[in-house]
Structure formats: structure tokens, C-alpha cells
VEXSEDREN-253434 format. One record per residue: residue in one letter; x, y, z of N, C-alpha, C in turn. Coordinates in steps of 0.02 Angstrom, whole numbers, plus 50000, padded with zeros to 5 digits. Atoms other than C-alpha are relative to their C-alpha. Last residue first. Layout:
AXYZXYZXYZ
...
***
This chain:
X500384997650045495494904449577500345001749959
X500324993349972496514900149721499565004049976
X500404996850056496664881249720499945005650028
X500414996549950497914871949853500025006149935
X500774999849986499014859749822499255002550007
X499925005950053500654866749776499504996149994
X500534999250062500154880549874500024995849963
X500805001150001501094877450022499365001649982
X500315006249940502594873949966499644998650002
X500075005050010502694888549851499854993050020
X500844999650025502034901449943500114992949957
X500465003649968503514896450070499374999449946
X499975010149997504784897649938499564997150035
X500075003450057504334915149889500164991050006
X500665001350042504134923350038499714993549956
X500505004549970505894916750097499155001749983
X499875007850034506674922849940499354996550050
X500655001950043505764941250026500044993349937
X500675000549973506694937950178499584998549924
X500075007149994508364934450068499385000550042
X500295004950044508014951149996499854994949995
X500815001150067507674961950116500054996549958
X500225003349944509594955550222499275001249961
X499655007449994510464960050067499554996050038
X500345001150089509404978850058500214992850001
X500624996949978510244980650244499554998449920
X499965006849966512064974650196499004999350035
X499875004850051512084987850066499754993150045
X500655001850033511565000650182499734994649957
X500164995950027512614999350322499694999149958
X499425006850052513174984950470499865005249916
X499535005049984512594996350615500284997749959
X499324997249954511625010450543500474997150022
X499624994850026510805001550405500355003650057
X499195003450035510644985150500500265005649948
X499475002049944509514996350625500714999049958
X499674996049954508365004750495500674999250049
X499704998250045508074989550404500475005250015
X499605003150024507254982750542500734999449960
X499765002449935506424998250604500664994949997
X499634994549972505775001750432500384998650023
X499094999450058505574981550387499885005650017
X499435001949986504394980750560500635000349934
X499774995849944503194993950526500474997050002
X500004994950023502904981650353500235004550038
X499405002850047502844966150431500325004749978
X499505002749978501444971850552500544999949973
X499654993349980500594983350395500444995150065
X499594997050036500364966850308500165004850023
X499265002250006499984955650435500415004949971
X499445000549950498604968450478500524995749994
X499574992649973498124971750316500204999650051
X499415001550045497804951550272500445008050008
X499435005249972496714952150435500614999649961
X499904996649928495544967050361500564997050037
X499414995150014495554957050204500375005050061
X499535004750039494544944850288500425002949971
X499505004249925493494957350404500614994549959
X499464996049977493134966050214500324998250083
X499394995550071492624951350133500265004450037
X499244997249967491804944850293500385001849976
X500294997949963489854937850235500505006150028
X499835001049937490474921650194499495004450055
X500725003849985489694920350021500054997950088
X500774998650054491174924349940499604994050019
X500414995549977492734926050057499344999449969
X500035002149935493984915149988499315001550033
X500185005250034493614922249802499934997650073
X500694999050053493754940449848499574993750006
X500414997249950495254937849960499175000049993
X500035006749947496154931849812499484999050043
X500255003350033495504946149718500124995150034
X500694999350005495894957849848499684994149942
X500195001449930497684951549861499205000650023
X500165006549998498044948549668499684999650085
X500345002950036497954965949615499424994350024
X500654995849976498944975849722499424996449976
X500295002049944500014959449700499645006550033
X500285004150003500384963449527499694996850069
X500495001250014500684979249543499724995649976
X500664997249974501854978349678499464998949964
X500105003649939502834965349591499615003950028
X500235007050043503134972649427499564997850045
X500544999450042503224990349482499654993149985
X500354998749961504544986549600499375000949982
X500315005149952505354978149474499525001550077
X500605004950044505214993949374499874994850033
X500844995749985505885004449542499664996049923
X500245000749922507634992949538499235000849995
X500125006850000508114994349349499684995850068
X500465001850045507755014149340499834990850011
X500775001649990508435014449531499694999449964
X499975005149994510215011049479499114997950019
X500475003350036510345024149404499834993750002
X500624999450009511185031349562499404998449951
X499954994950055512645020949556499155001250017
X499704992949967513465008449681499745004949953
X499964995250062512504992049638500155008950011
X499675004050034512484976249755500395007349943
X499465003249947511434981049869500724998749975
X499594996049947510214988149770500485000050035
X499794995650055510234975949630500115007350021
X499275002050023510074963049755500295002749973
X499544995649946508484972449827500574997750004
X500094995849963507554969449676500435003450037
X499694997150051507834954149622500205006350008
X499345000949997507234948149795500545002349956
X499674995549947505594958349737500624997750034
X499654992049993505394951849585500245004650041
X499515000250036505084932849598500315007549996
X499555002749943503604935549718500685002549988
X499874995449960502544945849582500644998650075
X499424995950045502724931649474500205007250035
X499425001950010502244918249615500575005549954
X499674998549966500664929249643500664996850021
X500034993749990500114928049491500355002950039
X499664999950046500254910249472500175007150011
X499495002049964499224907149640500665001449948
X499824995149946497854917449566500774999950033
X500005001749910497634903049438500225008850036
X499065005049969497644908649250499635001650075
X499715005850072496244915549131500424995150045
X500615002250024495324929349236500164993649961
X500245005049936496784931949350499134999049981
X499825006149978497824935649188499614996550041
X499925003150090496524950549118500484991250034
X500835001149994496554957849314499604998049957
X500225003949965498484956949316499094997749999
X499715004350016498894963149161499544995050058
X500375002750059497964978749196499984994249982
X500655002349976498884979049357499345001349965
X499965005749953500504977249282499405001050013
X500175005250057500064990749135499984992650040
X500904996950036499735005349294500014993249932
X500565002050001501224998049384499465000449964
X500065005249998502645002549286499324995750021
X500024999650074502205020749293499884993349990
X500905000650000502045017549490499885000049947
X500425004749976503825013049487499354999049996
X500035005250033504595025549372499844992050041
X500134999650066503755039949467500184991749923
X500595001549994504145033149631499535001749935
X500095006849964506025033049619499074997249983
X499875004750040505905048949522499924994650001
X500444999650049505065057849658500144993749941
X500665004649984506265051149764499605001249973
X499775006450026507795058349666499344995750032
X500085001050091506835076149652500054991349973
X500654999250031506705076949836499754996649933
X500315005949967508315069949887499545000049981
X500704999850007509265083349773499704996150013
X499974993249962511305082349813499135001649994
X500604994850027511325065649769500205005650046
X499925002750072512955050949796499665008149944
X499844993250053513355057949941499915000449928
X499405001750017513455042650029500085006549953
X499484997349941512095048950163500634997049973
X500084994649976510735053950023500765000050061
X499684996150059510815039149909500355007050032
X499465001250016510605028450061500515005449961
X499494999049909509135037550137500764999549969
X499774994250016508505038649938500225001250074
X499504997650044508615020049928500225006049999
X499295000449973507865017650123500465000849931
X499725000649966506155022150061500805001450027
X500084991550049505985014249913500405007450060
X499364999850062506704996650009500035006649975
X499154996449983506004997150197500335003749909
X500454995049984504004990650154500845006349985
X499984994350056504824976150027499815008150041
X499424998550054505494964250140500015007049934
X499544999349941504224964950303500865000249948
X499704990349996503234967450157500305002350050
X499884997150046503234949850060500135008350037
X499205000950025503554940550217500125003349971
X499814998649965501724945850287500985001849989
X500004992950021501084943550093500325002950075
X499664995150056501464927250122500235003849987
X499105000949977501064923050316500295001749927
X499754994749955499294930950257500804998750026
X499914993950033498994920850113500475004850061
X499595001350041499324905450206500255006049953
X499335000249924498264910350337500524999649956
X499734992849986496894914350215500554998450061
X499734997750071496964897450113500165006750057
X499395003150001496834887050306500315006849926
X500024998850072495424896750352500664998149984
X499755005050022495244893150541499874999449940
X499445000549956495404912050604500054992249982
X499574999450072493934914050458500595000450032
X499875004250057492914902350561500535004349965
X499325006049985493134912150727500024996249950
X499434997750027491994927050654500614994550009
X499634997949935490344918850629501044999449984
X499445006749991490034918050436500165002150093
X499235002750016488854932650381500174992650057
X499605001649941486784932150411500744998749973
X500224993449959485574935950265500375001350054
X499615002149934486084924650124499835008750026
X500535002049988484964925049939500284997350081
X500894997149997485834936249856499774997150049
X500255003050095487704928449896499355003550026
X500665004349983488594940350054499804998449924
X499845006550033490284946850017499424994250017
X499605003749938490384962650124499974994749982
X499254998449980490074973049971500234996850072
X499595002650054488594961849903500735002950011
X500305007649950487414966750074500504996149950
X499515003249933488064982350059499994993350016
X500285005749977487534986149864500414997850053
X499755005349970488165002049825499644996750025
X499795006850034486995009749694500814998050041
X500445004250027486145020549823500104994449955
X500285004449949487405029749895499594993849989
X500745002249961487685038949726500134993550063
X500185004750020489595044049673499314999250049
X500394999250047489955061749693499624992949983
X500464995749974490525063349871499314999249914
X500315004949908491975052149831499215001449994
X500175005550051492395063849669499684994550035
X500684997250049492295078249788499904992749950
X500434997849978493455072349916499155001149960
X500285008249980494665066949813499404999550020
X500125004050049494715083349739499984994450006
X500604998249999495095089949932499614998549934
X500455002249953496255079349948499405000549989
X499995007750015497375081049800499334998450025
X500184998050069497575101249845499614992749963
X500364997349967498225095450010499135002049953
X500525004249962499175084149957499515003850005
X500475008550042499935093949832499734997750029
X500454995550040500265109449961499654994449954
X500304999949947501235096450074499465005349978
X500435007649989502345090349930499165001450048
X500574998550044502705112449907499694991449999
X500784997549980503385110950073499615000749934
X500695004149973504615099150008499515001550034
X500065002949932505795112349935499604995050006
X500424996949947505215126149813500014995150078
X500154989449988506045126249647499945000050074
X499534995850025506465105249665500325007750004
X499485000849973505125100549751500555004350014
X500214993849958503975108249628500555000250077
X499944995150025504795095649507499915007350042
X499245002050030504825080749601500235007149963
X500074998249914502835085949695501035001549974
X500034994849990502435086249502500165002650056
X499824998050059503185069449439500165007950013
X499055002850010502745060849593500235005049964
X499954996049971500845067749565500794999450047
X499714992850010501075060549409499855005850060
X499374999250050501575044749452499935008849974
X499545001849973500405040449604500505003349939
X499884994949956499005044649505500575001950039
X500074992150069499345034249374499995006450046
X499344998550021499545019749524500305005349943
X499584998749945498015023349584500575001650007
X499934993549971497255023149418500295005050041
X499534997450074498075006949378499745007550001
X499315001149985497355000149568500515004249931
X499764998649944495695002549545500785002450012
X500124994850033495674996749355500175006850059
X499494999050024496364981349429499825006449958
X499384997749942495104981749555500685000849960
X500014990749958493744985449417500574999750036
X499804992750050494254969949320500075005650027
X499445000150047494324956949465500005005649951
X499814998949952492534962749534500995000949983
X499814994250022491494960949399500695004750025
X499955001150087490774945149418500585005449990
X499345003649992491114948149625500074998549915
X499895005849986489954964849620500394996549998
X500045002450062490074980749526499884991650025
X500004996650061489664994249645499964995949943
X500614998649999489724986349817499645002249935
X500415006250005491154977549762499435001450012
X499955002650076492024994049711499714992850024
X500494996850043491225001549897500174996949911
X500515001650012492284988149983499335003649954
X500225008650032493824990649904499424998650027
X500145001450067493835008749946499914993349972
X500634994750043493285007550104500095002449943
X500365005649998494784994750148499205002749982
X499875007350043496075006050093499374995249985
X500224995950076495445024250171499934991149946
X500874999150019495255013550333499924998249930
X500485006150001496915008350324499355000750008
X499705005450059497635024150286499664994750008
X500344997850040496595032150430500194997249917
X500545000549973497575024350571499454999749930
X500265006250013499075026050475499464996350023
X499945000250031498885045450478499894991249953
X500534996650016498435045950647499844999249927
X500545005249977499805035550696499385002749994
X499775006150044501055046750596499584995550031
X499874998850028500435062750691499854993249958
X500644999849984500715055750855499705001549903
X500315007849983502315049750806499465001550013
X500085004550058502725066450726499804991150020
X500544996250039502075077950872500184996849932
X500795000049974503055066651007499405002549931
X500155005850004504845068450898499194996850040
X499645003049937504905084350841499554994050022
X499715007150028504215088150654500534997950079
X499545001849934503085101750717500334994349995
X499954994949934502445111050570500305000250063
X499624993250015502615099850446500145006850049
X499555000850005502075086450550500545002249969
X499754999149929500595095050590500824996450004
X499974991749966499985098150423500384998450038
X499444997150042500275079650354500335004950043
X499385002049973499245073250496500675001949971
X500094996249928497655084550460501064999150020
X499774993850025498045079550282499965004650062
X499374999150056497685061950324500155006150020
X499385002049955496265063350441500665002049982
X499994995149962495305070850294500575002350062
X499574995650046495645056150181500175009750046
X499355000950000494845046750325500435004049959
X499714998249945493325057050359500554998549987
X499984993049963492915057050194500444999750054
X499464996650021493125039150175500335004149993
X499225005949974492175032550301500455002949969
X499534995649966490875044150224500634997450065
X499624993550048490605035050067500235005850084
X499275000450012490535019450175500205006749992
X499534993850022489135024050258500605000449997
X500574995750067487975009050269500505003949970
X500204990649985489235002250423499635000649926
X500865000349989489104980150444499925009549979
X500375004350005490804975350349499295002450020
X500224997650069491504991950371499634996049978
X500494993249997491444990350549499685002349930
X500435003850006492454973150516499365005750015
X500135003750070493674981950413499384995750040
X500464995450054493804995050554499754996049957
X500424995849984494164981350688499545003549943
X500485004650017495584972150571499115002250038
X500344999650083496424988650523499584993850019
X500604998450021496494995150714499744997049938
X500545002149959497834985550790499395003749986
X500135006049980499044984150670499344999150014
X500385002650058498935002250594499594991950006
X500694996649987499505006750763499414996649955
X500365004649953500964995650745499275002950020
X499885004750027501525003250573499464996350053
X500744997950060501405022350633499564992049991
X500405000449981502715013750771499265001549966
X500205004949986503705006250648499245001450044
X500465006150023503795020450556499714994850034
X500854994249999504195032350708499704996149951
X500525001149954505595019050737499425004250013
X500325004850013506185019550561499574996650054
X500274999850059506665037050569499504991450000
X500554994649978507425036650731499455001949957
X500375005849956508535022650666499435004350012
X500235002750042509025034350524499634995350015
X499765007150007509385047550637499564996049957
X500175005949978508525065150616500424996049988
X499555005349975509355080850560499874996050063
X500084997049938507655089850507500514996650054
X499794992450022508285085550322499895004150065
X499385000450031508385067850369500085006650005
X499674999849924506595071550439500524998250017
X500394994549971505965076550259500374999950064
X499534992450018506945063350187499855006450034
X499285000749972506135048150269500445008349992
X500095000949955504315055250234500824999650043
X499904994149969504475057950077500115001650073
X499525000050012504335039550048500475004850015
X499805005850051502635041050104500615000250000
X499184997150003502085058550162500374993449967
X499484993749937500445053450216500565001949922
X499334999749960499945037050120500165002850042
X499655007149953498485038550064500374999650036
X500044997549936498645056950003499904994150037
X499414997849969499395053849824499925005950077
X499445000249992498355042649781500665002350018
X499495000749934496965050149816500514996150020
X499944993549954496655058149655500384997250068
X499534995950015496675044349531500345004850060
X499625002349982495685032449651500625002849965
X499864997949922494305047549670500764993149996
X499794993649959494405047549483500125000550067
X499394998750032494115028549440500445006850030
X499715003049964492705030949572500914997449980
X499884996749931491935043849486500444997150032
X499604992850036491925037349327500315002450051
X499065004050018491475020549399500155003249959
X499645000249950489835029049463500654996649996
X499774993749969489495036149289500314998950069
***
């Protein structure tokens, strides 16, 4: 029953994680914002995220009360939505948007530790890919319905979904027992260890450094792409409905995911980790060539599956990696905690990034420039993995 619940609460709050998400660009497009201006309120959301996710993750490491870690955070959220609907000028959405990613990374790292508290490291791989295919189910049809309601009613009805989302997150959260998380097994301690890993050892962890300059590459290329398609779509005229077309975008992406990160958590029981995350590599340069390259709005069915591919395989593979590193340390969630700050770093910065060489050199040349970053991903993991066991 508590991985009824928890399935459910990762249905549900999927589509309040985030904030505004993708939505996000368009919304303040439509409050005739710049496109740079746009990517520097990401970035900054982005740098906030920096400097709190490794902190919280190690709070979460020693705090009892996850379940209300999460609360609060999902709460946060929808605080930040509000207000940025309401006052979308530039102070009251950067504040706003760092509130929002503040609490995103919580929400993240308190859910992955309560599913290890819950099923342990045996068990651990399956559920997160069960984690994650919910997430991403969720993700699709509240896409589906924000795309449609959109439509009739604008993007204030997005800001009613969340809202609505939340508070059923909320409850499914609330429902799972306290009692069967195991804390001393969700921060990655073995039975019979009473003391974690002092913290300067996992700063000389050769596998997690490696991970982390990875997955750093991987979203300093991929954070910009969803995103910046319906910016594009939106200032060549291609769409007259931004709403509807980003829905879509994110609808046949997260669809995609939900069998990817089934796949994944069935593969990374049979096959290396490091395999995994080579196939997820491969897709995202694909990716943003086919943006760049490709003047037509259907261009996002063949685009947003590889996005599918690749996200949900490395929603997958990063906690499980992480998983294995980590076991018996003591720092599971301080250890992931580090792999979210590269990753939101990298991540604030493709907005911003992306942002620029789209106004200056334009969009095409901007998606061009994401992809050869995320080649470079992919050639470093190779390198320096070629040696080097991940489970």
C-alpha cells in the first residue's frame, strides 16, 4: 500500500515540480518579454538551485521528516506559481522563480530518498524506474489537459492545474506511513553501520566526479531545447497557439518516457549502468540537429521522442548510479545532492546560453551550438569509463 501511494504522489506531482516549466518561456513572451530576459530569470532560478540542492540533500540525509520536506516543498511551488501570475514583472518573477527552484530540488531529492527508505537498495532500481514512469505519465496527461484547457481559456487555466495537482499530491504524500521508511537505509547506510562517510571523501570519488562532469554537459545541452522550440516556433510565425504547441511538445515526450524508464530499470538489472547511459547520450545531439536543421512544426514528433529516449533513460540511470556509489557510505542523498547541483548549474546556464545565441546569431544556430555540447557529453563519458565499473 505504501508504493500505491507513492506511485500516486509521483503521478500527481509531476506536474507541479517544476513551476511553470516550459510554460514558463511563453507565458512571459506573451507579457512582451525578451528572449534573453527570459533566459536570464532561468538562469538565475538555476543558480539558486545551485547553492542550496547540495545543503538540503545533506539535511535530508540526517532529517526523520522527510514526508514533510515534501509538503512544504510542493507547497512552496504553487505559492511561486501564484505570484508570478499575478505579478510577472521582472523583481516579482525572479524572486518567485528562486523560490520555486529552491523547493524543486528539495521536492526531487525527498522523493528519492523516501523510495529507498521504503524498498531499500535490492529493490531500489525497479521502484525508481517505476518512480520516474509515473512521473512521466503524469507529466503527459496533465500536458494533454493544461494543452487543451489552454486552448479555450489561455494559460491561466495551467495555473488552476497546478494548483488542483498539488493539493492531491499532497494527500497521497500524507498518506504513506512514517514508520515504514527506513532512515538509516534511505541515506545509504548497510544494517549493521551507525556513522556515514565523512563528507570530504565523496569530493574524492573519482566515479562521482565523472558522473557529475557528464550529466553537467548533458543539461547545459539539453535544459534550453523544449523550451526554446516553442520560443522559436512562436517568433517565426510558424504557430499561432504556443500553449497548445508546448503542451504537445511535452505530451509526446513524457509519453515516450514512461516505456524508457521501464526499460531502463529491467536493463540496469542485466547490463552495466555505463551502457545505459551511453544510449541516453546518443540521443540528445540527435535531437537538437533535427531542430536546427528542420523548418516545420512537426518537427517536434521526431525531436520530443528522442527527448523521451534520453531523458528517460537517464532519469533512471542517475539515482541508480548514485545508488550503487553510495551504498554503505552513509551520503546517498549528499551524493546525489552534488550530481543536482552540476546539474541545475549547467542547466541555468543552457537558458541564458541559448538565450543569447538565439537573439544574436538565431535559433537554428542556438539548437547547433546544444548539440555539439551534448557530442561533447558523450565522448567524455566514453573515455573515461572505458575502465571504470558502474553496476
Amino acid at each position: 500500500m505504501p508504493l500505491y501511494f507513492l506511485n500516486l504522489f509521483n503521478f500527481l506531482v509531476a506536474d507541479v515540480r517544476d513551476g511553470l516549466g516550459p510554460f514558463l518561456g511563453v507565458f512571459l513572451q506573451q507579457n512582451h518579454w525578451q528572449v534573453n530576459k527570459i533566459g536570464f530569470v532561468m538562469t538565475l532560478a538555476g543558480l539558486t538551485s545551485i547553492i542550496i540542492t547540495t545543503p538540503v540533500s545533506m539535511l535530508i540525509d540526517h532529517i526523520r521528516y522527510k514526508k514533510n520536506i515534501g509538503i512544504i516543498a510542493t507547497i512552496s511551488i504553487i505559492i511561486g506559481c501564484y505570484f508570478i501570475y499575478h505579478y510577472p514583472n521582472l523583481p516579482m518573477t525572479i524572486i518567485s522563480q528562486m523560490l520555486i527552484a529552491i523547493a524543486g530540488a528539495t521536492l526531487i531529492s525527498a522523493t528519492v530518498s523516501i523510495t529507498m527508505g521504503l524498498v531499500g537498495p535490492d529493490l531500489f532500481d525497479k521502484q525508481i524506474g517505476y518512480n520516474e514512469s509515473f512521473n512521466h505519465a503524469g507529466n503527459a496527461c496533465a500536458a494533454l489537459i493544461a494543452g487543451i484547457a489552454s486552448y479555450y481559456f489561455g494559460l491561466k487555466a495551467i495555473f488552476i492545474l497546478m494548483s488542483c495537482s498539488a493539493f492531491l499530491a499532497i494527500t497521497a504524500l500524507a498518506l504513506i506511513p512514517s514508520r515504514q521508511i527506513d532512515n538509516k537505509i534511505a541515506r545509504g547506510l548497510n544494517v549493521n553501520q551507525t556513522s556515514p562517510q565523512p563528507f570530504f571523501k565523496l569530493l574524492k570519488n573519482k566515479k562521482l566526479f565523472i558522473l557529475a562532469v557528464t550529466i553537467g554537459l548533458f543539461h547545459l545541452a539539453n535544459a534550453a531545447m523544449l523550451p526554446l522550440l516553442s520560443q522559436s516556433m512562436v517568433a517565426k510565425n510558424i504557430i499561432n497557439k504556443p500553449g497548445s504547441y508546448t503542451a504537445m511538445t511535452i505530451i509526446i515526450a513524457q509519453t515516450t518516457m514512461i516505456p524508457m524508464a521501464i526499460f531502463a530499470a529491467f536493463f540496469a538489472k542485466r547490463h552495466e549502468y555505463r551502457i545505459l547511459l551511453i544510449l541516453a547520450l546518443v540521443a540528445l545531439p540527435a535531437r537538437g540537429l533535427l531542430i536546427g536543421t528542420i523548418q516545420h512544426p512537426l518537427v517536434l514528433l521526431p525531436a520530443e521522442i528522442l527527448d523521451g529516449v534520453g531523458a528517460g533513460l537517464i532519469g533512471v540511470a542517475i539515482p541508480g548510479i548514485v545508488a550503487k556509489i553510495m551504498q554503505g557510505s552513509g551520503r546517498f542523498n549528499t551524493g546525489l545532492g552534488i550530481i543536482f547541483t552540476c546539474q541545475g548549474l549547467c542547466a541555468s546556464c543552457s537558458h541564458y546560453l541559448a538565450g543569447t545565441i538565439a537573439k544574436y546569431h538565431g535559433y537554428d544556430q542556438a539548437f547547433l551550438t546544444l548539440s555539439l555540447i551534448a557530442l561533447c557529453a558523450l565522448v567524455f563519458w566514453l573515455v573515461f569509463t572505458k575502465d571504470v565499473s558502474f553496476g
